[in-house]
C-alpha positions in Angstrom: 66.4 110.4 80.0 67.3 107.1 81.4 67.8 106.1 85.1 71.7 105.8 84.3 71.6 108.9 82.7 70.4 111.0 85.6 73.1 109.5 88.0 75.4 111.5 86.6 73.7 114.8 85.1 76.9 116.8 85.2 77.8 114.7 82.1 77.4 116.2 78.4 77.6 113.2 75.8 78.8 116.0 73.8 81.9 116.4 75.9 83.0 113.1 75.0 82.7 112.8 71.0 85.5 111.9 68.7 88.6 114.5 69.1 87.9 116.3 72.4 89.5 116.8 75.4 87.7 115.2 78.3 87.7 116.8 81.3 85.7 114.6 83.8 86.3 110.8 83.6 85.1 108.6 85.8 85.2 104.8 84.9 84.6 103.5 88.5 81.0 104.9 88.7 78.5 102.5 87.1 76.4 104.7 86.1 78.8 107.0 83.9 80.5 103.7 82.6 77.1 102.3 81.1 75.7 105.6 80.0 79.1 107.0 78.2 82.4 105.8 79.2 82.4 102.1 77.7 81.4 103.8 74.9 84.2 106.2 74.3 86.8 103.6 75.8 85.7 101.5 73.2 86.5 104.3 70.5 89.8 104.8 72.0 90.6 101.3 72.2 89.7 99.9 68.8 91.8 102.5 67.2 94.7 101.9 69.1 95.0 98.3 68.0 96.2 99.0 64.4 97.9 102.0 65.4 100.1 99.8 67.7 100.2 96.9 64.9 101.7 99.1 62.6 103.9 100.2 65.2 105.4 96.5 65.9 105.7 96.1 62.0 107.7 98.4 62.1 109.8 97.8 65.0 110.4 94.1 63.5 110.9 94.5 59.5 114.5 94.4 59.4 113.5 90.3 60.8 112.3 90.0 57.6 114.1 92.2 55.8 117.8 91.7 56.6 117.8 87.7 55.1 116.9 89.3 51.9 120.1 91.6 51.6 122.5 88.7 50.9 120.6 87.6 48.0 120.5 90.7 45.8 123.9 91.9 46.1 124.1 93.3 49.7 127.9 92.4 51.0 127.2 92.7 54.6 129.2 90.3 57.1 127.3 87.9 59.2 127.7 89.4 61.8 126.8 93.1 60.4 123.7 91.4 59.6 123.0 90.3 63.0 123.7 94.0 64.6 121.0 95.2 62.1 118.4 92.9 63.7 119.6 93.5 67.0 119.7 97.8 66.9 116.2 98.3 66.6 115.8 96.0 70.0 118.0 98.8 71.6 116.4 101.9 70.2 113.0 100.2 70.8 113.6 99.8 74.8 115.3 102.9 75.3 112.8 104.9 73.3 109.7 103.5 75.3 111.8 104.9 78.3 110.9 108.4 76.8 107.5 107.6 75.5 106.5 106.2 78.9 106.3 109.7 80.4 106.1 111.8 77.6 102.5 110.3 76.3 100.7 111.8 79.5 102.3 115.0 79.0 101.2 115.8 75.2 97.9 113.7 75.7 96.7 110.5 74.7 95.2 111.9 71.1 98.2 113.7 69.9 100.6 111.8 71.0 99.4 108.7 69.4 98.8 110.4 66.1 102.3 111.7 66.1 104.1 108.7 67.4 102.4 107.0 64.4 103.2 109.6 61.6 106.9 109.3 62.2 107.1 105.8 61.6 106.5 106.8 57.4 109.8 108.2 57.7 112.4 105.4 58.8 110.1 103.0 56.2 110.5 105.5 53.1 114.3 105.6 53.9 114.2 102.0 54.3 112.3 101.6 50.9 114.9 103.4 48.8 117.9 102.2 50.7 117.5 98.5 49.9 117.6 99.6 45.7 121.1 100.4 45.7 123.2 98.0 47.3 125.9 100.4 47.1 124.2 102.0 50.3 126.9 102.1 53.3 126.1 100.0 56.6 126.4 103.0 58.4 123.4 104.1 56.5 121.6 100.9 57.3 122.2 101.2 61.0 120.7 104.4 61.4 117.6 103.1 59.5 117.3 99.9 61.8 117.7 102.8 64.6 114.8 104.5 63.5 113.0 101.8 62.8 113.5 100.8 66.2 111.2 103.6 67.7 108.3 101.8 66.2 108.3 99.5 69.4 108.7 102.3 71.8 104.9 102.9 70.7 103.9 100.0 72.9 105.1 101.8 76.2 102.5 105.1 75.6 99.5 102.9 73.8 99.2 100.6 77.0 99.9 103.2 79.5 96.9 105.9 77.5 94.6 102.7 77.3 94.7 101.9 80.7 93.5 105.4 82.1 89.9 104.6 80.4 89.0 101.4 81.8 87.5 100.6 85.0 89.7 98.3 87.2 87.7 95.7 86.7 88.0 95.6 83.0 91.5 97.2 82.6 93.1 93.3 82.1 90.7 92.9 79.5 91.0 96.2 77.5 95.2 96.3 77.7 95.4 92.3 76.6 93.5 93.1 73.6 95.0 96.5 73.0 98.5 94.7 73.4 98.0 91.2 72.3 96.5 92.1 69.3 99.1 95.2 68.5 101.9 92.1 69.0 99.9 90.4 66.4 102.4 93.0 64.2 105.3 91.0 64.4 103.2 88.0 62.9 102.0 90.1 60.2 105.1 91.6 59.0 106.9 87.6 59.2 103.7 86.9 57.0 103.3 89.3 54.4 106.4 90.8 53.8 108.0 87.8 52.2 105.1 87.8 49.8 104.9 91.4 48.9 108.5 91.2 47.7 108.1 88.8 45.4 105.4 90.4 43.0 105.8 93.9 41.9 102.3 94.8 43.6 102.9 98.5 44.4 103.2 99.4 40.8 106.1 101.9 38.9 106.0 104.5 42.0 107.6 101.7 43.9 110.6 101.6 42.1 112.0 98.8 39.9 113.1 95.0 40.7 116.4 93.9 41.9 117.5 90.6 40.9 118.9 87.8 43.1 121.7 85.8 42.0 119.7 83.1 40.3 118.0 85.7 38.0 114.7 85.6 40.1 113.3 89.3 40.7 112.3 90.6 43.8 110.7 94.5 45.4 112.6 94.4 48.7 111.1 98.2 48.8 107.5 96.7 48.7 108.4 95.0 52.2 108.2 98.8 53.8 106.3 100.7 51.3 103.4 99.0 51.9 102.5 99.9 55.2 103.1 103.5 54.5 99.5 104.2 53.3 98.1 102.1 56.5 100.1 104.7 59.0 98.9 107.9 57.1 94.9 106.6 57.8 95.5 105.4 61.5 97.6 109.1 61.8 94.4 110.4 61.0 92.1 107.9 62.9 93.7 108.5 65.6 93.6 112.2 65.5 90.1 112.9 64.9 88.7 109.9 66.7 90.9 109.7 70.0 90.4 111.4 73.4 92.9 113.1 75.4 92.1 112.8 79.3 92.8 115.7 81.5 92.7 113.4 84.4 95.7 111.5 82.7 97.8 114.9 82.4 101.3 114.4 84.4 104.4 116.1 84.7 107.5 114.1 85.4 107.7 115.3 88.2 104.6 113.7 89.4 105.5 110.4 87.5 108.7 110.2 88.7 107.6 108.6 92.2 107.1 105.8 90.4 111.2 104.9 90.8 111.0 104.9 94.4 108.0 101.9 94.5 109.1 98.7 95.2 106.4 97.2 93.1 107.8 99.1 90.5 110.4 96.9 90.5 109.2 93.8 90.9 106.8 93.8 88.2 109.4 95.1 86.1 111.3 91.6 86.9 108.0 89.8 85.8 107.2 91.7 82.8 111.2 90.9 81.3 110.3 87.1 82.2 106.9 87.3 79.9 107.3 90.1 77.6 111.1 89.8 77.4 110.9 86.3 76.3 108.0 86.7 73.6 110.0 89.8 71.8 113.2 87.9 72.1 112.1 84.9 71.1 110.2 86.2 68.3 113.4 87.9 66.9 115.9 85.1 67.4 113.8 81.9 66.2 114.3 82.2 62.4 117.8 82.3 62.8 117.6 80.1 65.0 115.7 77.4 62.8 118.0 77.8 60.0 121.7 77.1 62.2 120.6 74.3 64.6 118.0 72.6 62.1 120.3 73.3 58.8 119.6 69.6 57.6 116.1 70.1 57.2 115.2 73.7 57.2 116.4 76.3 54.8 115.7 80.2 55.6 112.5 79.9 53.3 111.0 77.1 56.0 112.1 79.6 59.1 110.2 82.3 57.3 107.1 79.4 56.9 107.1 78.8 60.6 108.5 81.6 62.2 105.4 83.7 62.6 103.0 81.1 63.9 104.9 81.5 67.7 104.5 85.3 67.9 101.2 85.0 66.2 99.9 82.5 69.3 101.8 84.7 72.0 99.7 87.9 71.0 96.6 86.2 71.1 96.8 84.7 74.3 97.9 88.0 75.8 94.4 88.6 76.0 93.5 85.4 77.0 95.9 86.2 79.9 94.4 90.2 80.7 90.7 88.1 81.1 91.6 85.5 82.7 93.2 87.7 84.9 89.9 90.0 85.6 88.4 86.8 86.4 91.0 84.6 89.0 93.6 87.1 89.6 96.9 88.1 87.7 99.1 86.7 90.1 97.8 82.9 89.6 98.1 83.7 85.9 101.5 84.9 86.2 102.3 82.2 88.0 101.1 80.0 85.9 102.7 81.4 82.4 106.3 80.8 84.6 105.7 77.3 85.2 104.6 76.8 81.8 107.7 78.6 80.1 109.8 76.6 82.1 108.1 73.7 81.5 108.5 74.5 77.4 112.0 75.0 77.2 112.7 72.0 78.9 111.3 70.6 76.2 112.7 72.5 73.5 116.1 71.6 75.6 115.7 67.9 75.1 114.7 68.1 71.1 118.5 70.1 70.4 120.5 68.2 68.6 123.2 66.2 70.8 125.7 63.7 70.8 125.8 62.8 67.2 122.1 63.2 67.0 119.8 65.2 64.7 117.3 66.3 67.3 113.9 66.6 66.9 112.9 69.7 64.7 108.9 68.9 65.7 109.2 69.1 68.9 111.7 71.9 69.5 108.7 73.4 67.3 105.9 72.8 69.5 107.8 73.3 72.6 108.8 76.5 71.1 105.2 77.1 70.6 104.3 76.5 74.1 106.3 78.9 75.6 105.0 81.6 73.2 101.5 80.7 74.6 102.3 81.2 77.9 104.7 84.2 77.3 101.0 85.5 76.3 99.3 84.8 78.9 102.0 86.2 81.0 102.1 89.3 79.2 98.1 89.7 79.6 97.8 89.2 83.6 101.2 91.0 84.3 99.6 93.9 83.4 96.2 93.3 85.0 98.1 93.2 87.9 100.0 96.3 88.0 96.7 98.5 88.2 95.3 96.0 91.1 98.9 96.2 92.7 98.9 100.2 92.6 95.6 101.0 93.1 94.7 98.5 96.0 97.7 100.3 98.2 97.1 103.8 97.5 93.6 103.4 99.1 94.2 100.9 101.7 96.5 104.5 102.9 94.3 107.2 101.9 91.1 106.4 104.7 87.5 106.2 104.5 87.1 110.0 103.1 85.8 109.8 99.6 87.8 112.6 98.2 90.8 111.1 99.7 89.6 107.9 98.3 88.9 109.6 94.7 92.8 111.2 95.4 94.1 108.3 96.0 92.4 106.4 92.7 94.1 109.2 90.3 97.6 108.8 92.0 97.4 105.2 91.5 96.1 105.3 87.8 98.9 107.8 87.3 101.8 105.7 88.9 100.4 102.1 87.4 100.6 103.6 83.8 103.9 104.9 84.4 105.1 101.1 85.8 103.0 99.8 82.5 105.3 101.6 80.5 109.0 101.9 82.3 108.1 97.7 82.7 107.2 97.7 79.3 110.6 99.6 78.2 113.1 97.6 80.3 111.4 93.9 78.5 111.3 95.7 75.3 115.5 95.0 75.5 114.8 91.0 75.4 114.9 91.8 71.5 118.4 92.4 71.4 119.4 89.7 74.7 118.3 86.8 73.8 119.4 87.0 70.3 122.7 87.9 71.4 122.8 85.5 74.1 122.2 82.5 70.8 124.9 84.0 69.5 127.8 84.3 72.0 126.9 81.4 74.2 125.8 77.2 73.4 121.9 77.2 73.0 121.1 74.9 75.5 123.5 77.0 78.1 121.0 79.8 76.8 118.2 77.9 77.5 118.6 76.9 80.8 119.6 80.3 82.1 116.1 80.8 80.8 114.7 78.5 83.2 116.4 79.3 85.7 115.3 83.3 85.4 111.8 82.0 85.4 111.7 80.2 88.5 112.6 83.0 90.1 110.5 85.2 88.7 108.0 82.5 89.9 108.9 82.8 93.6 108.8 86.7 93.3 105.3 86.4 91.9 104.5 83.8 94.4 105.9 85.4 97.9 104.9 88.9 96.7 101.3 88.7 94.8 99.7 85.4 95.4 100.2 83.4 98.6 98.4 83.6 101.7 99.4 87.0 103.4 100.7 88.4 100.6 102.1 92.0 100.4 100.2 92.9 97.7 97.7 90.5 96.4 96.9 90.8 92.6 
């Protein structure tokens, strides 16, 4: 047996294979996180990510979806079309309310198995709704409703991936667990316009419609075909995933976390980085196509649309490391000045005064901000567990069980902050794109930069200068 090994001889490796409940977890001590934990975290992680992917394809495929209806016969108003993007925004932050607190409670294994089976069901609805385009909008609604819950998926993934991971490693392990789940709402922009054009799911699909110039399409292939892909991660996650006693709550217990301050606070942040990536993802296509008309059609939104999101969920993990390694709060600070900084830009390349604009730069500025949405996203919540755990033992003195006490309370409340934070952004979806619609864009805009200086000076005064309350 190995030197590690015998540091912690109360610990079976078989306790901690695929599908068990874990009793004893203990990421902090070194020698349990070399011999097993980093290990099973690992597990844990790597099949979260395409759980969660799948999750945000689902969440966003009425994006894609709803600029097909026109075309094949659908007689659905503008603006009908727009409150069918917009409703799975509001299911998807209220839902991840609910999920916050109820992941803990049924344990990490089960609950992410059976928040990922029940995504088949809005999709297979979805699937045979978009045949008949006698199907009522009331009908559609309720699908985009459902289809909504997808992104309330995010809130329980990144609170149950948090509890394995040392603090030190935690920004890490949640920027790839959510940058790369994000990476769904690139992947559904991507594929789902191709799938529908080819009849690549075969007879059991269902037959083509036909748009008004003849050409045929599979609008059903755009959700069928991630139907097989949930069934398998259902599965992977059930026989491969842990659930951690140690991560067991009530809401009673996780309740607290509404009287914190920081609970707050990092809420305010998370909206300013998460709020704006989810937002802007939803509302750029549309975007494109009414303030670029003279150049772009809906086919070139759907070309370009997907490379923002696709940057903004890789960076997220750029963000969680960096974060491990200089601090979240000079991260966070830095992802405000940069947003601000990009829609500045994006400001000045509107069109104006007679003016066409410039479509390449509102592009790249555009593109800018979704990198530093990411990196936002990634050190916002490496700081939440810092934040949490840092002031639950700074209180609980130099006893080492009040010590170990005081490390579950604040693993406990920090994943409760990740996902209530995580909930209240999730509403950017619907805001922002609301906000393009009812007011000017560059009115829009600038309220935009506005919101992120302050959320710079909160950041600042709170987590990173000299003195702070609660550096991070």
């Amino acid at each position: 047996m190995s030197t590690t090994e015998e540091k912690a001889p109360e610990h079976r490796r078989e306790d901690y294979g695929p599908g068990r409940t874990i009793s004893a977890w203990e990421p902090e001590d070194p020698g349990f996180w070399s011999a097993i934990g980093s290990k099973v975290a690992a597990r844990n992680l790597w099949v979260s990510v395409p759980a969660l992917l799948l999750a945000f394809v689902v969440w966003q495929v009425w994006s894609v979806t709803v600029v097909q209806l026109s075309k094949v016969g659908f007689t659905f108003s503008e603006s009908q079309k727009f409150w069918l993007t917009a409703v799975p925004g509001l299911t998807g932050g209220t839902f991840r309310l609910v999920y916050t607190f109820v992941g803990p409670v049924v344990g990490q294994r089960r609950w992410t198995a059976l928040s990922t089976i029940v995504l088949v069901g809005p999709l297979l609805w979805l699937g045979f709704a978009v045949q008949d385009t006698s199907t009522p909008y009331g009908v559609m609604v309720a699908i985009a409703a459902l289809c909504g819950i997808g992104g309330a998926n995010f809130a329980s993934s990144m609170v149950n991936i948090g509890f394995f991971y040392p603090k030190a490693r935690k920004g890490n392990a949640n920027g790839i667990n959510g940058g790369l789940g994000n990476l769904g709402v690139s992947v559904v922009q991507l594929v789902a316009p191709l799938v529908i054009t080819a009849a690549v799911l075969g007879p059991p699909a269902g037959g083509s419609q036909r748009e008004k110039d003849g050409t045929e399409v599979w609008l059903q292939n755009g959700a069928f075909l991630w139907i097989p892909l949930l069934v398998v991660m259902t599965a992977a996650a059930w026989f491969l995933m842990n659930d951690l006693k140690v991560a067991a709550a009530p809401f009673s217990r996780q309740k607290v976390i509404f009287r914190r301050k920081h609970n707050w606070l990092m809420t305010v942040l998370y909206v300013g980085t998460f709020g704006s990536f989810i937002g802007f993802a939803s509302a750029l296509p549309n975007l494109i196509n009414t303030t670029f008309t003279p150049i772009d059609s809906a086919y070139s939104a759907t070309k370009y649309a997907w490379v923002g999101p696709f940057i903004g969920a890789l960076t997220r993990w750029l963000g969680g490391w960096l974060g491990d390694k200089v601090g979240g709060a000079r991260c966070t600070m830095i992802s405000f000045v940069g947003m601000a900084a990009s829609i500045i830009v994006v400001i000045n390349a509107l069109p104006s005064g007679g003016s066409n604009g410039n479509f390449w730069l509102f592009y790249a500025g555009f593109l800018c901000a979704f990198f530093f949405s990411g990196i936002g996203n990634g050190s916002t919540f490496r700081q939440i567990p810092v934040i949490f755990l840092n002031q639950h033992r700074a209180t609980a003195g130099p006893d080492p069980q009040a010590q170990d006490e005081a490390r579950h309370q604040a693993e406990m409340e920090a994943g409760a902050v990740t996902g209530f934070s995580s909930a209240i952004a999730a509403y950017g979806f619907f805001f922002i794109p609301a906000m393009f619609a009812l007011f000017p864009v560059t009115s829009s805009l600038w309220v935009f930069v506005g919101f992120y200086v302050i959320c710079l000076g909160v950041c600042w005064w709170f987590y990173a200068r000299p003195g702070a309350e609660a550096p991070s």
